[in-house]
N, C-alpha and C positions, 0 to 999 in steps of 0.2 A: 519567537525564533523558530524556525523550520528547524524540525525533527524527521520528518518523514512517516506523521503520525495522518495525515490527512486533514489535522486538526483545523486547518486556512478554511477547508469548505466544508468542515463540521459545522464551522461558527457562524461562518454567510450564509448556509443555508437554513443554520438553526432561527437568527437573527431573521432572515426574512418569511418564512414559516410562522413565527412569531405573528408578523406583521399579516401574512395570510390570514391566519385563523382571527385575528381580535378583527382583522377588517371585514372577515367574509368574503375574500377576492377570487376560490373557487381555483384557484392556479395550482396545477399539477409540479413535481418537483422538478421536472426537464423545466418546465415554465419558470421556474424559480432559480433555476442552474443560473440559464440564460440572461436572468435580469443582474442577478449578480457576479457575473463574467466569469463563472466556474464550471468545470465541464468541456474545455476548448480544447484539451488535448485529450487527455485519458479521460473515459467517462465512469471507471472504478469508485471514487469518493462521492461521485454524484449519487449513483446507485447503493451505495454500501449506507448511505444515508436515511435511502428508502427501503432497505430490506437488507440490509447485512448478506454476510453469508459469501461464499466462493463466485466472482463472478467474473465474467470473460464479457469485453464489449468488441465492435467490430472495428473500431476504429472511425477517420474522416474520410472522405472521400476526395481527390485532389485532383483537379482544383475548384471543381464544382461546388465544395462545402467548409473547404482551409485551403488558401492561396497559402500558408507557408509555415514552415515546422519550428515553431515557438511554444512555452509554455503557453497555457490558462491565462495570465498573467497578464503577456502579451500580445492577444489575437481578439480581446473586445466580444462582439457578440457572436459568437458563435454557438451553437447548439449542441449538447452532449452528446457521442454516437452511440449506436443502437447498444442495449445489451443481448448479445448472443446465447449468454448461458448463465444459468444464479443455481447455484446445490447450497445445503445446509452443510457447514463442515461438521465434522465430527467433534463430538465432544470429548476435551482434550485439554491438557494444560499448555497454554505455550510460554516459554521465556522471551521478554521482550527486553534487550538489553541494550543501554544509550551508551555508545563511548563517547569518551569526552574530546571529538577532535571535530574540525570546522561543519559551518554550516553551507549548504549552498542553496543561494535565492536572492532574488533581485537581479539587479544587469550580470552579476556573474553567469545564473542559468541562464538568464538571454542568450549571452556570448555562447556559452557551450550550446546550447539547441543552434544556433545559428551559423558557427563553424562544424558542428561535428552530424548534423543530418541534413541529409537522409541519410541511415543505414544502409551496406549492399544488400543486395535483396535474398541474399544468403544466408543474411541472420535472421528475416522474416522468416525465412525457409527452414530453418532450426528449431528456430522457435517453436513455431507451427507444431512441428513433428514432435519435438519435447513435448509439451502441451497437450499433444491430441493424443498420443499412442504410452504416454510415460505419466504426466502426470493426473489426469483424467482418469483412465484407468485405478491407480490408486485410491483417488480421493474416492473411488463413489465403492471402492471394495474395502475400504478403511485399512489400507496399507500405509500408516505413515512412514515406513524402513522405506519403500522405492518413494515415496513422497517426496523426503529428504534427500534420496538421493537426486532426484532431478528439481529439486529447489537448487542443489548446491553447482549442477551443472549450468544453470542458465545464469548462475551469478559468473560464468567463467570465460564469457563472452557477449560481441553488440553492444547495446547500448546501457545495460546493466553492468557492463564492465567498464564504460565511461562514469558511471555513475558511481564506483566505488575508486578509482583512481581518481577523482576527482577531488575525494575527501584523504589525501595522503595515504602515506602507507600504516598511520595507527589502525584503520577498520579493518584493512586485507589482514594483519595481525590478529584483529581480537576475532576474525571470522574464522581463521586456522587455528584458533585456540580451544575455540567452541567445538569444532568440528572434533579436535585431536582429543577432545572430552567427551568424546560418543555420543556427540549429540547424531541424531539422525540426519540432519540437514538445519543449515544457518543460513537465511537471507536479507537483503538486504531491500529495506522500505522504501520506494522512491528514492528520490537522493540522500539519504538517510540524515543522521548514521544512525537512527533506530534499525535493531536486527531481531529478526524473531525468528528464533530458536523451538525445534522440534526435537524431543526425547522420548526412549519409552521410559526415565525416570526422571521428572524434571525436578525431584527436589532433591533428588542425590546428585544431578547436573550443576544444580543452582548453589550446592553447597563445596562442591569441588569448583567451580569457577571464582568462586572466592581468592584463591592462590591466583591474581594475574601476571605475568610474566616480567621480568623487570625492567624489561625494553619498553612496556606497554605503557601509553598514559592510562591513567585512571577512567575507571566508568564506572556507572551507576546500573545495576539491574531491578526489572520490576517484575514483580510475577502476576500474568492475567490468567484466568479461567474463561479460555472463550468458548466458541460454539455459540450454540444457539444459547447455551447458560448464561451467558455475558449478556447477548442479546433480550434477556428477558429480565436480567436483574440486575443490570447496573444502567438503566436511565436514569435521567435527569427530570426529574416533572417539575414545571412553570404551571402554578396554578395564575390564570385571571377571572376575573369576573363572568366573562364571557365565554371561554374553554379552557380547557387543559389540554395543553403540550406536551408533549413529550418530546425529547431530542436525544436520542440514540447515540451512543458510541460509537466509535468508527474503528475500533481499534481489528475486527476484522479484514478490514483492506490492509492489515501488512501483510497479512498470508498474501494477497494479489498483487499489488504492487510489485515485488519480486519477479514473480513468474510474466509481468506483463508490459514492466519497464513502465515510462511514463511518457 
């Protein structure tokens, strides 16, 4: 069931990776996207796969490279677009918290990719500017206060705000809840409803958010240690005869996801 963890092309890429190494097929991970149809919209899960960590891709190019704006899903072989930029986030605890209200994938996201893009080019233009002058700046001077703040602005418009009205009004809820509990900034993972939460105290956060509101449906919170921590110490290893595997977490692209829509 879609969470909004990137878990879909954790697995297909873990899954065909697998198949790489016992075969000896020599295939790079864009090569690997490609075979297993992932990668066709956002190239964040692709990349987050092969190296974790904050990354910015460039996107398709239209119509020379995606005749038309559908999920992964939907558009077959297509090739993941370039990555522009990959930082190590900073080491830091993040709250990743699932509420319990619908999922969206299958013909539903078709439909919404299908009536609601392209975007005016005024949100690309926002976006842009948030991103380049607000939250760049932070991540690489380890400011997670304006971090948050411009996480919590790009969840407020475009197409990240199609993507949280989409899942009713329980997320916009538990995302004002979070917020109104000092958290630095609360966004929202692809089509969620996973939300990862930035605090400068995430177990006095995690322990106050306990009290949810009584309008609210119920959720479940999870507490990750990411960064490059996570990335080093919570894989998966697949021994065979022939090599070991490893497959990586992915739980770093909620920090992106967010800031880059899908």
């Amino acid at each position: 069931m879609h969470s909004g963890f990137g878990s879909g092309t954790q697995l297909a890429l873990g899954i065909a990776q697998t198949v790489n190494v016992l075969y000896q097929l020599g295939l790079g991970v864009q090569e690997l996207a490609q075979a297993v149809g992932r990668g066709g919209t956002s190239g964040i899960g692709v990349a987050a796969f092969d190296t974790g960590g904050f990354i910015v891709d460039g996107g398709h190019r239209f119509p020379e490279e995606k005749a038309s704006f559908l999920p992964s899903s939907a558009v077959g072989d297509i090739q993941p677009p370039p990555i522009l930029l990959r930082y190590s986030f900073p080491e830091l605890p993040l709250l990743i918290v699932m509420p319990n209200c619908s999922r969206i994938y299958g013909d539903t996201e078709v439909e919404l990719f299908r009536t609601l893009c392209p975007q005016p080019e005024w949100v690309a233009q926002k976006l842009s500017h948030i991103l380049l002058l607000q939250v760049l700046p932070a991540l690489i001077e380890g400011d997670m206060s304006n971090f948050g703040k411009a996480l919590n602005d790009i969840q407020t418009f475009g197409w990240k705000r199609v993507e949280i009205e989409a899942q009713g009004s329980e997320l916009q809820l538990t995302l004002d809840y979070l917020r109104d509990s000092k958290a630095f900034g609360a966004g929202v993972s692809s089509w969620g409803p996973a939300i990862c939460v930035i605090a400068e105290d995430i177990d006095r956060l995690k322990q106050e958010t306990r009290c949810i509101p009584e309008n609210a449906t119920g959720w479940r919170d999870l507490l990750y240690y990411t960064g490059e921590q996570l990335w080093r110490k919570r894989c998966v290893r697949l021994k065979t005869k022939r090599a070991d595997f490893i497959s990586r977490p992915s739980v770093l692209s909620i920090v992106c996801y967010p800031l880059l829509g899908e």
